[in-house]
C-alpha positions as CSV (number, residue, x, y, z in Angstrom):
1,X,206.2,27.4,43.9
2,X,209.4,26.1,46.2
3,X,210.1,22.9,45.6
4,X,213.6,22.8,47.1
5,X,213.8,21.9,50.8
6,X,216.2,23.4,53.0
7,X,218.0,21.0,56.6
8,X,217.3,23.2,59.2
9,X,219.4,23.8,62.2
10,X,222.5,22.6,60.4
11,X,225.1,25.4,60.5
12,X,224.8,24.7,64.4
13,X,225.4,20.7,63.8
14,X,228.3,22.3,61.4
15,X,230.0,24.2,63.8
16,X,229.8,21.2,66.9
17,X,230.6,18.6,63.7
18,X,233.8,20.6,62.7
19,X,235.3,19.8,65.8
20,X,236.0,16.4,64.8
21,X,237.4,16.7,61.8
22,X,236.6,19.7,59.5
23,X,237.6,18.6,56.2
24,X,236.3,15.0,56.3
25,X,233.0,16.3,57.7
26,X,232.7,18.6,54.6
27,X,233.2,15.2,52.5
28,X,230.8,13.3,54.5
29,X,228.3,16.2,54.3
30,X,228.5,16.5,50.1
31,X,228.5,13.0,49.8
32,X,225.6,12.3,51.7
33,X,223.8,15.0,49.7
34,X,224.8,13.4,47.0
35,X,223.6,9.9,47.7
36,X,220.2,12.0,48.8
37,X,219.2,13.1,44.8
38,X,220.4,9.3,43.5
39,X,216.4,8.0,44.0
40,X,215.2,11.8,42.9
41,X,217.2,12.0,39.5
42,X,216.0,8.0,39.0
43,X,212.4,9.2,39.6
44,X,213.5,11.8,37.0
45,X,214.4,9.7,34.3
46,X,211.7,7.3,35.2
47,X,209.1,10.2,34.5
48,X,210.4,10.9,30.9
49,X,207.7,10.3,28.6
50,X,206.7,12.2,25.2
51,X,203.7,12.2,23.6
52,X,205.2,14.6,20.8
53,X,208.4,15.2,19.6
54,X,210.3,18.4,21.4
55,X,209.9,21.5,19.3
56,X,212.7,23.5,18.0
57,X,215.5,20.8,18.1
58,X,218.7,20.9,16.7
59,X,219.1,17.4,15.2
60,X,216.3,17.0,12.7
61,X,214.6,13.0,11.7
62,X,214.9,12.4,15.8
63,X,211.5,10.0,16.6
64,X,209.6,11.0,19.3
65,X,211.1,7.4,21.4
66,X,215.0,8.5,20.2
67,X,214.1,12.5,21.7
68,X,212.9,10.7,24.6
69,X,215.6,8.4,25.0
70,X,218.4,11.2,25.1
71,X,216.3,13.0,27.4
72,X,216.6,10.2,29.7
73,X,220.3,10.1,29.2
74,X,220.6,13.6,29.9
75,X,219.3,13.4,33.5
76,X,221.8,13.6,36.3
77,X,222.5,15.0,39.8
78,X,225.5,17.2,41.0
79,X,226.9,18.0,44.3
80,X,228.7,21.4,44.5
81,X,230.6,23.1,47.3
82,X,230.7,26.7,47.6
83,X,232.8,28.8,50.0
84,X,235.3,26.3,51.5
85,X,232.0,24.3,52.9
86,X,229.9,27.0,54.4
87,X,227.4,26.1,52.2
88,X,227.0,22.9,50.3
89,X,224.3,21.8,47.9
90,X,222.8,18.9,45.6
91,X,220.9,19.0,42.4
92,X,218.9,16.8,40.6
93,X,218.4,17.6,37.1
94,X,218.7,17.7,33.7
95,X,223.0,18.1,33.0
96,X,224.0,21.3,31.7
97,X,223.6,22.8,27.9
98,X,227.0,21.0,26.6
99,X,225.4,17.6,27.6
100,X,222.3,18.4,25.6
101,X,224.3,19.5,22.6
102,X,226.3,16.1,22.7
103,X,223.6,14.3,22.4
104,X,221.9,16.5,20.0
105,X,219.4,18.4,21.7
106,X,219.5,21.9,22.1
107,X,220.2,23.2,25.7
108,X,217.1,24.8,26.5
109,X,214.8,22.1,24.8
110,X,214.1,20.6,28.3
111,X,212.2,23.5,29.9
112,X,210.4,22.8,26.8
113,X,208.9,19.7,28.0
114,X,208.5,20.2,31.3
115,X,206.6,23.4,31.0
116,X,205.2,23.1,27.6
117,X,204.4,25.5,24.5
118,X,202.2,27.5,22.9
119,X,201.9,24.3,19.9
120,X,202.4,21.7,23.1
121,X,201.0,20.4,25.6
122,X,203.0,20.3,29.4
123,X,205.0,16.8,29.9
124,X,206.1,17.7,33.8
125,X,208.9,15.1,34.4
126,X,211.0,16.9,37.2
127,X,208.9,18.8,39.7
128,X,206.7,15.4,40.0
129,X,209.9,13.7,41.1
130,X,211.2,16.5,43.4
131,X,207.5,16.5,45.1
132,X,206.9,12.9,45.7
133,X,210.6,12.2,46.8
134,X,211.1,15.2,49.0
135,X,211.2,13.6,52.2
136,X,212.5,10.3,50.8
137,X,215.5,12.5,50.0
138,X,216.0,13.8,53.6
139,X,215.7,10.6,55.1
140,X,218.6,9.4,52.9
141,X,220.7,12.5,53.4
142,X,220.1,12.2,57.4
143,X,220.9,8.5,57.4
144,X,223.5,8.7,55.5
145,X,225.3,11.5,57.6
146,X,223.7,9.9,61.2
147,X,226.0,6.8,60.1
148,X,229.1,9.2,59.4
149,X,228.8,10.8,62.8
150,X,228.4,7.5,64.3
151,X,231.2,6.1,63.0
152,X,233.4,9.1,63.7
153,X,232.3,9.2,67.3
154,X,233.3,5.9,67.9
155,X,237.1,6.7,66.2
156,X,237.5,9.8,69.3
């Protein structure tokens, strides 16, 4: 199951976009992908909820509300560009494992939740968030970059 979504036609709006001003466009693009997974990783956080304490964690006498709560605190989204902007993406997510170990979780323990175990039940959190927001997310990524180009028309 694909829950990604993918903007379609854009290494053509790329190459006519570059014209303008190549490195600022790159910019514009990553931080309008950006401000696209803000309302998915709130959505995120907003969908934390434990019935039952993770299993296997590393810090032991955790209640099921302070698991939780670094769970919440672990949520975050990510903008990466790869290649000198040929190809630049967003992520909405739980942080990497060195966040998880700060606040005392192990790294892998969210998977743990979201898919569940053999002694627990499934506590989806994420892929409800990506779903319901999917096109919430494009509209903010294609506003945001429709008022880049806008104002950037006007400037040439």
């Amino acid at each position: 199951m694909n829950l990604g979504f993918q903007v379609v036609g854009d290494k053509e709006l790329k190459r006519k976009l570059k014209r303008l001003t190549g490195k600022q466009f790159i910019k514009a693009v990553k931080s309008a992908a950006g401000k696209s997974m803000t309302p998915v990783a709130r959505e995120i956080r907003k969908n934390v909820h434990l019935d039952q304490p993770i299993p296997f964690t590393g810090r032991t006498g955790l209640t099921t509300k302070e698991q939780e709560k670094l769970l919440k605190k672990a949520v975050g989204k990510r903008t990466k560009n790869l290649g000198r902007g040929s190809a630049i993406f967003a992520v909405a997510g739980i942080k990497g494992g060195y966040m998880l170990r700060k606040l005392g979780l192990p790294s892998n323990s969210a998977h743990l939740v979201e898919f569940g175990t053999r002694r627990s039940s499934p506590q989806p959190f994420i892929r409800p968030a990506i779903k319901n927001l999917r096109s919430q997310s494009v509209q903010v990524y294609t506003k945001e970059l429709s008022a880049w180009i806008i104002k950037n028309a006007k400037k040439k």
